[in-house]
C-alpha positions, 0 to 999 in steps of 0.5 A: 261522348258528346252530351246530346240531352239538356239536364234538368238543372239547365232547363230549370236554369233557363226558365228562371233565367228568362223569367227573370228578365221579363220580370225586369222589363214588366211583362208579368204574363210572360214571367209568370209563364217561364215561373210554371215552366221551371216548376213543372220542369223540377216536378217531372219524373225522371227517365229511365235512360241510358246513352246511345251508343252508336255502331261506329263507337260500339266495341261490338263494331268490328269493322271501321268507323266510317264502315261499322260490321258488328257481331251482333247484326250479322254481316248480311246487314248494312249498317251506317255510322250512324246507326245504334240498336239496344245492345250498343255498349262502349264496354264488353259484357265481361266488364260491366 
């Protein structure tokens, strides 16, 4: 599965990098913005996230990729590869 989120380390990183460069080329109001930035970024609470599982990688799809059926929908619902619901899971119940 593919990263879709930035880390908060990156973001930090980015900020002070750009920070940095603007300092070099003396635009300290622009440097002094990217320094809030990489402080208010490292301040912020952390989410209470998990990845999203979508129905073509789900191990309740039944069906094909490109075509995902899932046991937990039902067979009467339409559903594209693309789709994900709350009970998306790359592992069966049992195994967790």
């Amino acid at each position: 599965m593919t990263k879709d989120y930035i880390s908060r380390e990156a973001a930090i990183a980015e900020a002070r990098y750009r920070q940095r460069f603007y300092e070099k080329y003396h635009d300290n109001d622009f440097a002094e913005a990217f320094e809030i930035m990489g402080d208010k970024l490292r301040d912020l609470p952390s989410a209470d996230v998990k990845p999203v599982v979508f129905c073509k990688d789900c191990l309740n799809n039944y069906g094909t990729k490109e075509q995902p059926d899932c046991d937990i929908v039902g067979w009467d619902w339409s559903l594209k590869p693309d789709d994900f619901c709350s009970n998306g899971s790359t592992t069966r119940y049992y195994d967790e």
